[in-house]
N, C-alpha and C positions, 0 to 999 in steps of 0.2 A: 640445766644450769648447774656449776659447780655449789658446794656448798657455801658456807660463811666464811669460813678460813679462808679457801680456793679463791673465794670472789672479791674477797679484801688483797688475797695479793697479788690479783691482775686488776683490780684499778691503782694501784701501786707502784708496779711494773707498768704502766699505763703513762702513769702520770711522770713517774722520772724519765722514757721515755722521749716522752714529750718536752721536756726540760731538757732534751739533748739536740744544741744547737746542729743544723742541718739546713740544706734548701728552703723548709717551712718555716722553721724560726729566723732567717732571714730573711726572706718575704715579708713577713711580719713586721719586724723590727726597721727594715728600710721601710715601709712603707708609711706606719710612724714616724719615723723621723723626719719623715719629710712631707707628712699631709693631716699631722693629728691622729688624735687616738680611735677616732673614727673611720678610719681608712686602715688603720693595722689589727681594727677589729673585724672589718670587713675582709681584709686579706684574708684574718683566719677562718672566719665562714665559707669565702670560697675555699680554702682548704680541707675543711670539715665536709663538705660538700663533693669534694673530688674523691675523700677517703669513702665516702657512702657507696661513690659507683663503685670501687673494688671489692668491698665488701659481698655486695650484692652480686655482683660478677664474679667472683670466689665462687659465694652458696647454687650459681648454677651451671657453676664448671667450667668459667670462661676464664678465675684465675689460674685452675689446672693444666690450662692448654698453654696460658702463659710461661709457667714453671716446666712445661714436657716439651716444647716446642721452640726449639734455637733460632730458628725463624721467626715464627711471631713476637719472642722474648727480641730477637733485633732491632727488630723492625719497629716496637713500639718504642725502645732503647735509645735510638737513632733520631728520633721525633721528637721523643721528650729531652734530649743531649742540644738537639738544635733550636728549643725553644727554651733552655736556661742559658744559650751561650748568646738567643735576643736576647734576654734579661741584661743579662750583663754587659752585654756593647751599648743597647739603650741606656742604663742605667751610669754607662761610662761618660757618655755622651751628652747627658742632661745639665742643662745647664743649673746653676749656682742658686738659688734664690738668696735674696735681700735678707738677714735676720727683722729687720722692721717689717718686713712685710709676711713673714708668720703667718699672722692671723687670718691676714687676707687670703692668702693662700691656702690655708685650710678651708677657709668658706666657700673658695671656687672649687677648690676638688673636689668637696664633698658632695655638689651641686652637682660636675661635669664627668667625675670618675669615678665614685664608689662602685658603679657597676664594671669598669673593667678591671677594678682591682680585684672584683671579686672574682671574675673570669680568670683572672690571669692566677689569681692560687689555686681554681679551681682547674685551669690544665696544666700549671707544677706538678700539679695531684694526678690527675688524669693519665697524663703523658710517662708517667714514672713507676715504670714495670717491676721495680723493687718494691715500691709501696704494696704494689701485688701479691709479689713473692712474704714481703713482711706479713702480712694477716695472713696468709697460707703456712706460715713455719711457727708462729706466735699464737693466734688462736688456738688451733685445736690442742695446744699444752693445757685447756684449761678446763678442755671439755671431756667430762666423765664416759668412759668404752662404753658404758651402758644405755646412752642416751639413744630414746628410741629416735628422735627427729636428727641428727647430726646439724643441717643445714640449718634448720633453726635456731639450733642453739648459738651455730658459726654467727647466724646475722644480729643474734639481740648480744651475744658476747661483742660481735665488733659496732653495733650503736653505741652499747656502753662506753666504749673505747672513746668511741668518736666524743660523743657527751661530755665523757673526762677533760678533753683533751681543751673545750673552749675555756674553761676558765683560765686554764694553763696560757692560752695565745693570747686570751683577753689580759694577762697577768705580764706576757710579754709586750702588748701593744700599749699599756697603760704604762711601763718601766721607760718606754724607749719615746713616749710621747714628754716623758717627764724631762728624761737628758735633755731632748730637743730644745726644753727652753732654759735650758745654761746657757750663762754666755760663752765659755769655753766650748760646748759643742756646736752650738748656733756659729763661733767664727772658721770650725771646723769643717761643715757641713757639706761642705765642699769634698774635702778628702775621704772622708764617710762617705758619699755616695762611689767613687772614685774606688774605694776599698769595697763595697761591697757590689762594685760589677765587677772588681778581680776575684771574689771567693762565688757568684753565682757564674763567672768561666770557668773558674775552677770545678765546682761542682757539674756543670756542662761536659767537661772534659772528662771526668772521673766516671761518669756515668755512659761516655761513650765507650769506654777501655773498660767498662764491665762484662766479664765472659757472662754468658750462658748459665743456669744452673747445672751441676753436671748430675745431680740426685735427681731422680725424676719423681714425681711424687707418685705417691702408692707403689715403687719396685719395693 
C-alpha cells in the first residue's frame, strides 16, 4: 500500500473522478429522477458492483488480455456499445409519468425494479472494456516498485476506490432525487428522459468508434 501522502491523493483522484459526469453518473441521476433516491442509490451499487468484477479480473490477468488483445478488447466493446444504445432507445421511448403520481411511482418501483436497476449498472459496468483499461492505467500509479504482492495491493487499491466512490453516487442520487420534485423539473420530466437516451446513444456510439489500445501493456 502507498504511503499517507500517496493514499490521500488517490482517494482524491478517486473522488473527483467519480464527480466526472459519464455513462455512470447518468445511470444514476436518470434513474433518480424518475424512481427516487432509492433507485439511483441502487443504480450506483450495481455499478459498484460491475467495478469489483474488473478489478478482480485485472489482479488475475484477465484485464491484461483485455488491454493486449484487439479482439477481445472488440468484442467486449461491441456488447457494451449495443447495451448503452438499449439504454437509450428504452429510455427514449418510456413513457411520461404524471408529476402527481411521483410517489406512487416510486413505491411500485422500488417494490418491481430495484433489482434490475441494479443489473442494468451492473452490466454498464461489466460490458465497458475502458473501465478495464481505466484500473489498468490508474491503479498501479499508486503502487510502490517495491511491493512484494503487486496483485494485492492492485485489489485493496481498487476496493478502496470502489468504497470512495458510493457516497460520490449516493451524493449524486440524493441531488437528482431532490430536482425531481421541482415543479419546473417534474413539468420537464419528459424532456429529461428524452435527453438523456440522446447522451446514453451518444455514449453507445462513442464507445463503439473506440480503437483498440495501441500500448500493450508490459512492452
Amino acid at each position: 500500500m502507498p504511503d499517507l501522502p500517496h493514499l490521500l491523493a488517490f482517494i482524491a483522484a478517486g473522488w473527483l473522478l467519480n464527480l466526472t459526469p459519464g455513462p455512470d453518473v447518468l445511470y444514476v441521476v436518470a434513474n433518480s429522477l424518475r424512481s427516487g433516491v432509492r433507485a439511483g442509490v441502487m443504480a450506483g451499487l450495481g455499478i459498484t458492483a460491475g467495478c469489483f468484477v474488473h478489478i478482480f479480473a485485472a489482479a488475475v490477468g484477465i484485464g491484461t488480455l483485455m488491454a493486449t488483445s484487439a479482439t477481445a478488447f472488440t468484442v467486449l466493446k461491441y456488447i457494451g456499445a449495443a447495451y448503452l444504445l438499449y439504454l437509450g432507445v428504452r429510455t427514449l421511448l418510456s413513457r411520461a409519468k404524471p408529476p402527481a403520481d411521483l410517489e406512487a411511482v416510486a413505491a411500485v418501483s422500488e417494490a418491481r425494479s430495484l433489482k434490475a436497476i441494479f443489473l442494468g449498472g451492473f452490466w454498464t459496468n461489466v460490458l465497458n472494456p475502458k473501465v478495464a483499461l481505466f484500473f489498468l492505467a490508474f491503479v498501479p500509479q499508486f503502487i510502490a516498485p517495491g511491493t512484494d504482492s503487486k496483485a494485492l495491493a492492485f485489489v485493496l487499491l481498487g476496493v478502496l476506490f470502489n468504497l470512495n466512490a458510493i457516497p460520490v453516487n449516493v451524493g449524486w442520487a440524493m441531488a437528482a432525487s431532490w430536482m425531481a420534485h421541482r415543479s419546473a423539473v417534474q413539468k420537464g420530466m419528459h424532456w429529461l428522459d428524452r435527453a438523456a437516451g440522446v447522451l446514453f446513444i451518444g455514449f453507445g456510439l462513442k464507445l463503439a468508434f473506440t480503437d483498440a489500445p495501441a500500448v500493450r501493456v508490459g512492452s
